[in-house]
C-alpha positions as CSV (number, residue, x, y, z in Angstrom):
1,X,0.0,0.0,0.0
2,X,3.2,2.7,-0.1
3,X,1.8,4.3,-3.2
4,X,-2.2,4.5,-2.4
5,X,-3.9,7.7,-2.0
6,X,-7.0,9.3,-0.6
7,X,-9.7,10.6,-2.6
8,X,-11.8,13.1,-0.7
9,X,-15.0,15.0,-1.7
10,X,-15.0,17.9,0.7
11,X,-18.0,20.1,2.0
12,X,-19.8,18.6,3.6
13,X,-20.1,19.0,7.9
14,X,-19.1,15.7,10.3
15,X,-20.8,14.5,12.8
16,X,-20.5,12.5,16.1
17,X,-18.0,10.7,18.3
18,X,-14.6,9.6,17.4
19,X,-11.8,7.7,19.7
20,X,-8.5,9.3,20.0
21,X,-5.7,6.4,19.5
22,X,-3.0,5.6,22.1
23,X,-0.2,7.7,21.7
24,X,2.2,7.3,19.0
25,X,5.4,9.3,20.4
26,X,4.6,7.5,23.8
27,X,4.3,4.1,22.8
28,X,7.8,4.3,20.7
29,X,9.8,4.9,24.0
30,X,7.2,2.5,25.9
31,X,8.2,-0.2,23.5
32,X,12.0,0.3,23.0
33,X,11.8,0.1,27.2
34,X,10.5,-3.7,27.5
35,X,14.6,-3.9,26.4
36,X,15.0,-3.1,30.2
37,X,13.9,-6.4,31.7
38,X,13.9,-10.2,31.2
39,X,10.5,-10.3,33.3
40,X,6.9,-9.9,31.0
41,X,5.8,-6.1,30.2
42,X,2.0,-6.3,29.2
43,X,1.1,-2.8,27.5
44,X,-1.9,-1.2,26.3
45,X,-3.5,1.7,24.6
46,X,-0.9,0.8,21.4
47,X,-1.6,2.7,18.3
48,X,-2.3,-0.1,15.4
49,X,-0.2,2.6,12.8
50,X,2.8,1.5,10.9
51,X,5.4,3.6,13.0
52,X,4.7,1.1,16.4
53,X,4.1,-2.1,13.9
54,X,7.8,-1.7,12.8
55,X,9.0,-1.1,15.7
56,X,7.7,-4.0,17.3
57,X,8.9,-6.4,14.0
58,X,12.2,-4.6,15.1
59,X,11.7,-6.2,18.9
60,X,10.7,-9.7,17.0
61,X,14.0,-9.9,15.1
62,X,16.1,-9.0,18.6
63,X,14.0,-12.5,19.9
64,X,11.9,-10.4,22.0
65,X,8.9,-12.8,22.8
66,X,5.9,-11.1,21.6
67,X,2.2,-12.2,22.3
68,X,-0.6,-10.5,21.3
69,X,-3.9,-10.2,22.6
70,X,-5.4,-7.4,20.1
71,X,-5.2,-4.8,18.1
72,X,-3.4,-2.2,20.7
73,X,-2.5,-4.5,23.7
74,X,0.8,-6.3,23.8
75,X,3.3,-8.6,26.1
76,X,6.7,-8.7,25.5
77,X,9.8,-10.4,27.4
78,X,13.3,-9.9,26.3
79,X,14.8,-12.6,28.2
80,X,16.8,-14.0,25.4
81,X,18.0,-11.0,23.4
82,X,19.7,-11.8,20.4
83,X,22.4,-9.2,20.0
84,X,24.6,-10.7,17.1
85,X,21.2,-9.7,15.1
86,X,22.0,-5.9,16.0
87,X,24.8,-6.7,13.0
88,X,22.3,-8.3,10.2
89,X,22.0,-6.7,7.3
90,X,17.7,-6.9,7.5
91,X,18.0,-5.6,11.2
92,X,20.1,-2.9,9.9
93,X,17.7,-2.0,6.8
94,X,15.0,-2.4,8.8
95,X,16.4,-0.1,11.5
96,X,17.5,3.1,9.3
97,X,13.7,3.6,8.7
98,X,12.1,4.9,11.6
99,X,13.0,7.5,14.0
100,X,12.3,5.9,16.9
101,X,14.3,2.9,16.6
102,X,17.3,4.9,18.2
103,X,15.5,4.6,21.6
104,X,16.4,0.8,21.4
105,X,20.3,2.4,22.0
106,X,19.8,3.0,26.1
107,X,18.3,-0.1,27.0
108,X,20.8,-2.0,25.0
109,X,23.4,-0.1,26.5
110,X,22.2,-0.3,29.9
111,X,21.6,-4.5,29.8
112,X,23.9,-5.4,27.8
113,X,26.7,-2.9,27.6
114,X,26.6,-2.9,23.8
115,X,24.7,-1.0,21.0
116,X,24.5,-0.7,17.5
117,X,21.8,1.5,15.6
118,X,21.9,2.6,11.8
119,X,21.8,6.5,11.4
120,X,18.2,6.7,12.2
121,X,15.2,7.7,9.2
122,X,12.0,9.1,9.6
123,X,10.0,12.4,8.7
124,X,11.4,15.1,6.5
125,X,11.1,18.3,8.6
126,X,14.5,19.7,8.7
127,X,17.6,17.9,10.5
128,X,17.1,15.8,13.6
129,X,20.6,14.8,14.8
130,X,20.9,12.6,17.8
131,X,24.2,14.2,19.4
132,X,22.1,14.7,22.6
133,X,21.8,10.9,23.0
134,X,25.2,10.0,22.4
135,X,26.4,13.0,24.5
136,X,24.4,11.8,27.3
137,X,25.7,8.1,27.1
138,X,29.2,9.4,26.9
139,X,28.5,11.6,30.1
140,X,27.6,7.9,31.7
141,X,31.3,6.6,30.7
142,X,29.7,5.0,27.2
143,X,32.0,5.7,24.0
144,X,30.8,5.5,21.0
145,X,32.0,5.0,17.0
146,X,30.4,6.2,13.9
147,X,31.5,4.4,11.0
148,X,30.8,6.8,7.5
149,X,31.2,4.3,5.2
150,X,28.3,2.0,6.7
151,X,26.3,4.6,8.5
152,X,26.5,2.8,11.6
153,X,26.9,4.0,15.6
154,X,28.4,1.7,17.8
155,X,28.2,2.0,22.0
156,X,30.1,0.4,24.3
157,X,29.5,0.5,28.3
158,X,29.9,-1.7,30.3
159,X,30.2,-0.2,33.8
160,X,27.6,3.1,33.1
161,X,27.9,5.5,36.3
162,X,25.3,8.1,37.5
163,X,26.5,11.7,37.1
164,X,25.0,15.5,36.5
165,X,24.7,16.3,32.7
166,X,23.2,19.6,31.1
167,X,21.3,18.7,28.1
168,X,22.1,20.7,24.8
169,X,18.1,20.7,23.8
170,X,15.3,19.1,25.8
171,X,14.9,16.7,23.4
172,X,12.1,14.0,24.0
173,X,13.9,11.2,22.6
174,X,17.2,12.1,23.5
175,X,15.5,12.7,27.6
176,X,14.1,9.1,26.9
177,X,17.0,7.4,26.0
178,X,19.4,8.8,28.4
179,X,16.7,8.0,31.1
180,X,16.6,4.2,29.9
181,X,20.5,4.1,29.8
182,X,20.9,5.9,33.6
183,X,18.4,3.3,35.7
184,X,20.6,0.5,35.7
185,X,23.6,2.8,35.7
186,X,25.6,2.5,39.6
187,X,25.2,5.6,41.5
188,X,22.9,8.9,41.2
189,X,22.0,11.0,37.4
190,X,21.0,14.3,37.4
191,X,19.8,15.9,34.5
192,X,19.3,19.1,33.7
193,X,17.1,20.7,30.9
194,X,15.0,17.1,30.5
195,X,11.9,17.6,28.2
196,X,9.5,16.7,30.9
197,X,6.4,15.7,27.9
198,X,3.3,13.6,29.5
199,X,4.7,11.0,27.3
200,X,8.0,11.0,29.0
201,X,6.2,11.7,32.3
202,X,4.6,7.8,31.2
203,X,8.0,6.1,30.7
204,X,9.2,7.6,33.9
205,X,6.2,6.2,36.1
206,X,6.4,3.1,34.1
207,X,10.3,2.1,35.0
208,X,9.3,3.4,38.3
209,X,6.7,0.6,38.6
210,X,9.3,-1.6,37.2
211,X,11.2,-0.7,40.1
212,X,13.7,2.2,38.8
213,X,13.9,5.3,41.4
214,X,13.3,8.3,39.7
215,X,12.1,11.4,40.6
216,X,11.0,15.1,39.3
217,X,9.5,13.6,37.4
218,X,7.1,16.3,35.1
219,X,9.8,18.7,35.7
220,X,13.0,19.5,33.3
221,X,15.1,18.6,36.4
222,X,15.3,14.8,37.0
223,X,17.2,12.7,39.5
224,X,18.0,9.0,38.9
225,X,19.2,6.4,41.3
226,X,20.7,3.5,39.7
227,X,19.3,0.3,40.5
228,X,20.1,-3.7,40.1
229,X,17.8,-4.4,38.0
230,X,14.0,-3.9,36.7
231,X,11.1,-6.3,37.4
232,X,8.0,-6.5,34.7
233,X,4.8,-4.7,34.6
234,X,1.5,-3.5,32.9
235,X,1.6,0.1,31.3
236,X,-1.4,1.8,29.7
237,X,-0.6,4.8,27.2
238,X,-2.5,7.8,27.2
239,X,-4.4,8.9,24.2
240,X,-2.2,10.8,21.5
241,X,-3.1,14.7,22.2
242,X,-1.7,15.2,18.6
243,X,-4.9,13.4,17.1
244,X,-7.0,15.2,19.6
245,X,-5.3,18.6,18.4
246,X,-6.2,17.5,14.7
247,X,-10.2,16.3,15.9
248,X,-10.4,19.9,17.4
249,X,-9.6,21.8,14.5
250,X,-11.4,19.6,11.8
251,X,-14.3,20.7,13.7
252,X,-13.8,23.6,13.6
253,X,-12.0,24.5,9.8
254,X,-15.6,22.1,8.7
255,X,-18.0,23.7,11.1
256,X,-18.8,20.1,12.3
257,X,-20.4,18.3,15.5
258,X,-17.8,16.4,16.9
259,X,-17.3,14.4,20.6
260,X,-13.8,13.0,21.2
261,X,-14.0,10.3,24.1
262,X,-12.1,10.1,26.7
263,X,-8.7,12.7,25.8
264,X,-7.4,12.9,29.5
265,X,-7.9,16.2,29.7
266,X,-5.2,16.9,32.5
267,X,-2.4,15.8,29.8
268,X,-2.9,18.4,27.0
269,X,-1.4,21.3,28.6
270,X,-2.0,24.6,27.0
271,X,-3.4,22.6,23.9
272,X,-7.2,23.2,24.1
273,X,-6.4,27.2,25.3
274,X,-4.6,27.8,22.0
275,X,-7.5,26.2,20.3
276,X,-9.6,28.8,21.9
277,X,-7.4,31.7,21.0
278,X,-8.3,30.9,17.4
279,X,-12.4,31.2,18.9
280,X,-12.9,27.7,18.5
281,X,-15.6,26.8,21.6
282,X,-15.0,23.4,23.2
283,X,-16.7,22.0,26.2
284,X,-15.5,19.2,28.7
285,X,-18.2,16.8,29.4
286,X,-17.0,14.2,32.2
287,X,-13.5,13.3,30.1
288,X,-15.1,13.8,26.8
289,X,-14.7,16.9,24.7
290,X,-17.3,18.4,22.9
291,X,-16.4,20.8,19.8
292,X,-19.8,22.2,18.5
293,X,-20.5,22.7,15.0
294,X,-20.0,26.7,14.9
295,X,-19.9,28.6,11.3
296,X,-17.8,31.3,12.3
297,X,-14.9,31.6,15.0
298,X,-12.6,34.7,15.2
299,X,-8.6,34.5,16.0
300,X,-8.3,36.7,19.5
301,X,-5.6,39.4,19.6
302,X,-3.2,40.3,21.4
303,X,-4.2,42.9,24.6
304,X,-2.5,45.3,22.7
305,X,-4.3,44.8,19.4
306,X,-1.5,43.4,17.5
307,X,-1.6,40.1,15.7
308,X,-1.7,36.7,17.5
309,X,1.6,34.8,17.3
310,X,1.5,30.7,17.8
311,X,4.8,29.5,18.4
312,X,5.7,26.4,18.9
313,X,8.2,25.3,21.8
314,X,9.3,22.4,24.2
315,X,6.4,21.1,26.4
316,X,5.1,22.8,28.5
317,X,4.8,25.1,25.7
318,X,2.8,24.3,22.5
319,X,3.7,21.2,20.7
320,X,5.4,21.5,17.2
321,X,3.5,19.2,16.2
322,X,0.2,20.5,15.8
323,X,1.4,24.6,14.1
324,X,0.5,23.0,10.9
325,X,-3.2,22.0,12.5
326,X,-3.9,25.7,13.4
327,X,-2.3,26.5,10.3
328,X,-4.8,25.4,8.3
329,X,-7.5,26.1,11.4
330,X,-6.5,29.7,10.5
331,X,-7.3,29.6,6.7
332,X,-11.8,29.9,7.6
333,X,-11.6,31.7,10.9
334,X,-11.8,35.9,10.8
335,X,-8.8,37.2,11.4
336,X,-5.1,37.1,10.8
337,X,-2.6,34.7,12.6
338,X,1.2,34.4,12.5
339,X,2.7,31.0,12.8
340,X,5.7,30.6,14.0
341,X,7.9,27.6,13.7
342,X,11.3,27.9,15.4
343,X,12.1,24.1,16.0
344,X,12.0,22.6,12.5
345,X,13.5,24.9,9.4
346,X,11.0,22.3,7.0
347,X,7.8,21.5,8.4
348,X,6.1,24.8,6.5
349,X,6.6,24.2,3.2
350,X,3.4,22.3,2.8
351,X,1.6,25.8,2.4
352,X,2.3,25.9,-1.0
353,X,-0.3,22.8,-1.5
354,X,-2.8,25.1,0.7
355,X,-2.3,28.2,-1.6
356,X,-3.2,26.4,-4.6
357,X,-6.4,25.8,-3.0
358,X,-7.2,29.2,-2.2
359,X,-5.5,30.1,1.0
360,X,-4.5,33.0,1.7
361,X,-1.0,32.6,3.5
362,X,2.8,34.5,3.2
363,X,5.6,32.6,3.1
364,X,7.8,35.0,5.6
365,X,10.6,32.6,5.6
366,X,11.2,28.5,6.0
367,X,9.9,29.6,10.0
368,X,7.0,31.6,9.8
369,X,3.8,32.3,7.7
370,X,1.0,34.3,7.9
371,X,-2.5,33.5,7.3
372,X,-5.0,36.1,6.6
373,X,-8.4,34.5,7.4
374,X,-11.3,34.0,4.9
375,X,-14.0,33.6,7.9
376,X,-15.7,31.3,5.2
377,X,-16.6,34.2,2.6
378,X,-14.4,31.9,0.1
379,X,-14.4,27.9,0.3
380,X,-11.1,26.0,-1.0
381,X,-11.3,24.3,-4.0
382,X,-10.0,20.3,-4.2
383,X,-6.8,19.4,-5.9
384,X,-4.1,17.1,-6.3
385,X,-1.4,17.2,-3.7
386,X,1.4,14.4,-1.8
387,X,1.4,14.7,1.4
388,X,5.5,15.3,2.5
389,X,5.5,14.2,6.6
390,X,3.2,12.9,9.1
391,X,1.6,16.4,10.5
392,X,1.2,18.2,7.0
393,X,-0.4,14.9,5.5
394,X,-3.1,15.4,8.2
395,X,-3.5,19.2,8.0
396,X,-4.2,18.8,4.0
397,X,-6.2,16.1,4.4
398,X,-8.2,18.2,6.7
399,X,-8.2,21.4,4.0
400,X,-9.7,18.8,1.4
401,X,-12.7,17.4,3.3
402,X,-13.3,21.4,4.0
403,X,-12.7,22.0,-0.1
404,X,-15.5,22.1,-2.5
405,X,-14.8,19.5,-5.2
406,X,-12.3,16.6,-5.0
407,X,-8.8,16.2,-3.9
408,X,-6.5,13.8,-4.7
409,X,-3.6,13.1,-1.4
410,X,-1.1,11.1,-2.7
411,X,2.3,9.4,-0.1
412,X,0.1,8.8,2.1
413,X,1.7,5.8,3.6
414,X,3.1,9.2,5.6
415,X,-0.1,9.8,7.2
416,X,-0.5,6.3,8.0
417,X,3.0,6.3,9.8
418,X,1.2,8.3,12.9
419,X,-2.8,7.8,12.2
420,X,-4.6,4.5,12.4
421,X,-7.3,4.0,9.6
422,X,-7.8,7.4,9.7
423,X,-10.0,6.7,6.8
424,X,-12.4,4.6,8.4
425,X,-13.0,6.2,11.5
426,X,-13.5,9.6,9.8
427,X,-16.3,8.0,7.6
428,X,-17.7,7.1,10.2
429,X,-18.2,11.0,11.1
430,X,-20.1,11.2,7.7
431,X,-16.6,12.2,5.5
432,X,-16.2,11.4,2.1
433,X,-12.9,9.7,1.7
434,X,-11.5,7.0,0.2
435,X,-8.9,4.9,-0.5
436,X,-7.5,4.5,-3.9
């Protein structure tokens, strides 16, 4: 299916109650983890998307034992890791493609002593180096080799000791995998300038069921006592506050009806009170939220009058992952907006597709856009478009089923990397889309 495309009618408003998936960026750390233990790790709540899929194939080849029960709920045990596979040509194929199999290197590291990891794939949005990771191994006495010719890093640790490290960037993975690597290291870790995401907030209170001692947790200052070793347990992961983000402003940009269940409110940190600044009305019914179907909504400004910037930045400030959502949020509400990119130099050049369609957006530079707001006085028109990474992918899809006409989305095995049968669960909200 890597070439298959969506073919949306647009126009017409949803309706109803749609499911947020387990977390995507969560369940990647949660699964590289199980790497941690020989004892069973039962985990829930897994996003049935191709990004987790893989990653869990990659667990299978290590001779992880994998049984599951359905869809989104797993056990694994890696008590007879295979590490000579680490060297195999399909690991190492397999490997370079996704992002997230470079949070395999800290557990490896901190069990075994050894690593090996292929320079790491993933989305297109600028460069993602992982010099924060191996930084932080080193500052645990780990070296490491990078060999050009095969595009392979090499670790080596043996005897990892606790010590007080700085991080460069709060980086989520690079937090995640310095964590993994410092809970069986001997004596205390500090680190300094940890992201401190809910979904790292999940793999701390998971280890520390497993029976790792860490604490600040939630904070970007976290202490870690090395331990023994880590027992098994059951983890459940929240629901991905990225699909929420989209559901809210699909509502919105198609003046539809729509309940999302169950989005743990407490998790999406200033999330639903940007979706407000752009006048988009929500209401929180028990844990469900309710966006109502409302024709028009008007971006607020600032106190002073001036025009409302969304920046994104490390959590607790606004994700980077959903600018491109209230992007194209922005395109039917009254109003101008500024968005503001600063973390990826690439993840705005899907506008172009947006302009065709009749969007009225400046290109400032490869950080920042503006979008002067047609508060519905002119509807976008459908046309043919590939969708470049996981977030953009989503954001057009969700300017086609507001379009008049037909769009075409092709590449969009890339929306499929982060959004299960998005497809069929938006049908069932009354869209038009399908599969081709």
């Amino acid at each position: 299916m890597e070439n298959s495309s969506f073919k949306v009618v647009g126009g017409t408003p949803l309706q109803g109650t749609i499911v947020p998936q387990g977390a995507k960026n969560e369940a990647l750390q949660i699964l590289c983890a199980v790497l941690l233990t020989a004892e069973k790790v039962k985990v829930s709540n897994i996003p049935d998307i191709r990004d987790t899929n893989f990653l869990i194939s990659l667990l299978k080849d290590l001779n992880v034992k994998v049984e599951k029960h359905d869809a989104h709920t797993y056990t694994f045990q890696a008590d007879d890791v295979d590490l000579d596979k680490l060297r195999s040509e399909e690991y190492l194929r397999k490997a370079s493609k996704i992002r997230g199999s470079v949070m395999t290197l800290g557990p490896l590291l901190a069990r075994f002593g050894k690593a090996h990891i292929p320079k790491p794939g993933g989305d297109k949005i600028g460069r993602r180096r992982i010099d924060t990771h191996l930084i932080g191994f080193q500052n645990l006495g780990a070296s490491f080799d990078f060999n050009h010719n095969e595009n392979i890093y090499t670790l080596n640790g043996e005897n990892l000791k606790g010590t007080y490290m700085h991080l460069d960037e709060a980086s989520v993975t690079g937090t995640a995998n310095i964590i993994m690597a410092a809970v069986l290291a001997k004596g205390t870790s500090t680190i300094y300038n940890a992201a401190c995401e809910p979904y790292l907030q999940q793999l701390c209170k998971m280890l520390n069921q497993m029976g790792a001692k860490i604490s600040g947790v939630g904070s970007n200052l976290l202490t870690i006592e090395g331990v023994e070793s880590l027992g098994g347990t059951e983890h459940r992961c929240l629901p991905d506050m990225i699909e929420i983000g989209s559901f809210i402003g699909l509502a919105a940009l198609t003046a539809s009806d729509i309940t999302i269940q169950s989005v743990n409110y407490d998790m999406l940190g200033i999330i639903p009170s940007v979706f407000q600044r752009l006048g988009i009305q929500m209401e929180l019914k028990g844990d469900d939220l309710h966006i109502p179907a409302q024709e028009h909504y008007e971006i607020t400004k600032f106190i002073d009058g001036s025009i409302l910037t969304i920046a994104d930045a490390p959590w607790p400030g606004f994700t980077p992952d959903l600018l491109s959502i209230v992007l194209v949020v922005a395109i039917q509400a009254k109003g101008s907006l500024l968005v503001h990119q600063k973390m990826f130099e690439s993840r705005l050049f899907f506008v172009d597709k947006l302009i065709d369609m009749g969007a009225q957006i400046i290109l400032c530079d490869p950080h920042r856009a503006v979008v002067i707001g047609h508060n519905r006085e002119v509807q976008l028109r459908g046309v043919k478009m590939a969708s470049p990474d996981i977030r953009a992918g989503i954001s057009l899809l969700m300017a086609a089923l507001s379009a008049n006409g037909t769009s075409i989305i092709s590449n969009i095995g890339q929306i499929d990397r982060g959004y299960q049968q998005i497809d069929e669960r938006l049908r069932k909200l009354g869209a038009n889309i399908e599969r081709i």
